[in-house]
Each structure stands twice: as C-alpha cells, then as structure tokens.
C-alpha positions in Angstrom: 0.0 0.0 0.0 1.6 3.2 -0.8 0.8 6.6 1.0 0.4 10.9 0.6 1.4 13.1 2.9 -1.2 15.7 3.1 -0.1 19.5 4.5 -2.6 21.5 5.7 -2.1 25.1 6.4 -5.3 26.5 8.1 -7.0 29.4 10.4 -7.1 27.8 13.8 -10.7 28.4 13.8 -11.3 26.2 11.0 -8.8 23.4 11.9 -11.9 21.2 13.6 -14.1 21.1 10.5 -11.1 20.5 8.7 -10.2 17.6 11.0 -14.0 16.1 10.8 -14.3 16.7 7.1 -10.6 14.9 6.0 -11.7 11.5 8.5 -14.9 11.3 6.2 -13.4 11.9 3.3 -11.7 8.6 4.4 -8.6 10.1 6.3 -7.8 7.7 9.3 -6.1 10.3 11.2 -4.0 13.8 11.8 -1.6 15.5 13.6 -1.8 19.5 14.4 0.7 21.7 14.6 -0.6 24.9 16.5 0.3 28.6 16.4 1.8 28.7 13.0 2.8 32.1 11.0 3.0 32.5 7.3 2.9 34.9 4.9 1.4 35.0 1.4 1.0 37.4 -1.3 0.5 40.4 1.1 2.4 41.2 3.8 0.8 41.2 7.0 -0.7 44.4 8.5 1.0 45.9 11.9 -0.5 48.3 14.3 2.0 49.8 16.2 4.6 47.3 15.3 2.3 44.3 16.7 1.1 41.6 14.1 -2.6 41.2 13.5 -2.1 37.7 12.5 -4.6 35.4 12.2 -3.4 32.1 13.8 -2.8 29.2 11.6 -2.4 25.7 12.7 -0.5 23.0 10.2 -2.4 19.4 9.7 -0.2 16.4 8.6 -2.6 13.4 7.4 -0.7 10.0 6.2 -3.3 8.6 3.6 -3.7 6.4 1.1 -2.6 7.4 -2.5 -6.2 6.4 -4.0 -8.2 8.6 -1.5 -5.5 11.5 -1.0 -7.3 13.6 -4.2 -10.6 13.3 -2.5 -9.7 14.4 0.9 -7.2 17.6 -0.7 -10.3 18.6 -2.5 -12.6 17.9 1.0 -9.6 19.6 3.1 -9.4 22.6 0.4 -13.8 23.1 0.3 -14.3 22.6 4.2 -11.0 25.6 4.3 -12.3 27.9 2.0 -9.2 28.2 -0.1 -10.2 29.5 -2.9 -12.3 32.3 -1.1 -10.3 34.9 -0.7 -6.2 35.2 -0.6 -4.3 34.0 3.1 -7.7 31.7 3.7 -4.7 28.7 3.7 -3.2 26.2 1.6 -2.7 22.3 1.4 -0.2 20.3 -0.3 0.3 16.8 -1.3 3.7 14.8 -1.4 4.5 11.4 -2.0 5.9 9.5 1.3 8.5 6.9 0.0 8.4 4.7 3.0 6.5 4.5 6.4 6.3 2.5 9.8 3.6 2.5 12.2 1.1 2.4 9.7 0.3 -0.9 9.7 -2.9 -0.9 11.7 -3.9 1.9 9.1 -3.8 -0.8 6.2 -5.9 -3.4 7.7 -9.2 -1.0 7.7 -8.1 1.2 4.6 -7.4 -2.0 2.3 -11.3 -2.7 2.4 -12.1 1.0 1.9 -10.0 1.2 -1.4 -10.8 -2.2 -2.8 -14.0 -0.8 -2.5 -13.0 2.4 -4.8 -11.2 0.6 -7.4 
C-alpha cells in the first residue's frame, strides 16, 4: 500500500471542521501543529509594530494514494481556499516509506478495494 502526505495550512478556527471533514473523506487520522505564522502574497498588517495575525495551525494526514485527491479537494472546500487570498493552503507529497502504519492498512485495504 503506498501513501500521501497531506499539508494543511489552516485558520485555527477552522482546523476542527477541517479535522472532521478529511476523516470522512476517508482520512484515518491527523496531527496538528498549533500557532503557525505564514505569509502569502501580502504582507501582514502591523498596528504599532504588533502583528494582526490570524493564527494558523499545520495538519499532517498519512493517507492512502487512491483517496488523498478526495480528501485535498474535501480539506481545500471545508477551508475555503479559494475564497479569498491568506484563507490557507494544502499540499500533497509522496511519502517513500512509512512505519507504524500498519494498523492503518488493515481498515483502509477494504475501503479502497472498495474504490477501485
């Protein structure tokens, strides 16, 4: 079985529906990284020298290759994206190798026998 690495960059406030959304979209789990910064195609507005930054948190999800396109397009809908610029981003990469994930296979090999 071979596996996506999934990196969400999202408004705190949104990082629960996110999480909800991406698990049934077929995701079998995440980790969070809070109180992230970023920048994007506008530079952040200051008052008084003090950033009036919106926190971000950044969501790793291990999944599936066949079900990663599904749950970047669920991650990318449930974020509002495409909204309006600095709303977040999410990435895909392809993990070459992985341990631990072996109790993951079990339960996802029904769910994508099921897709193909």
């Amino acid at each position: 079985m071979r596996f996506k690495l999934l990196l969400a960059f999202v408004e705190d406030a949104k990082t629960d529906a996110v999480l909800n959304a991406a698990r049934e979209a077929g995701a079998t789990g995440a980790t969070v990284i809070n109180n992230a910064r970023g920048e994007g195609l506008n530079q952040k507005k200051t008052f008084f020298g003090l950033g009036l930054d919106v926190q971000r948190d950044v969501i790793l999800f291990v999944v599936e290759e066949h079900l990663a396109r599904t749950i970047l397009e669920t991650i990318e809908r449930v974020g509002e994206f495409d909204e309006a610029s600095g709303q977040g981003i999410a990435v895909q990469l392809d993990i070459e190798d992985a341990v631990g994930v072996a109790h993951q296979v079990a339960s996802l090999t029904k769910v994508v026998e099921a897709k193909l």
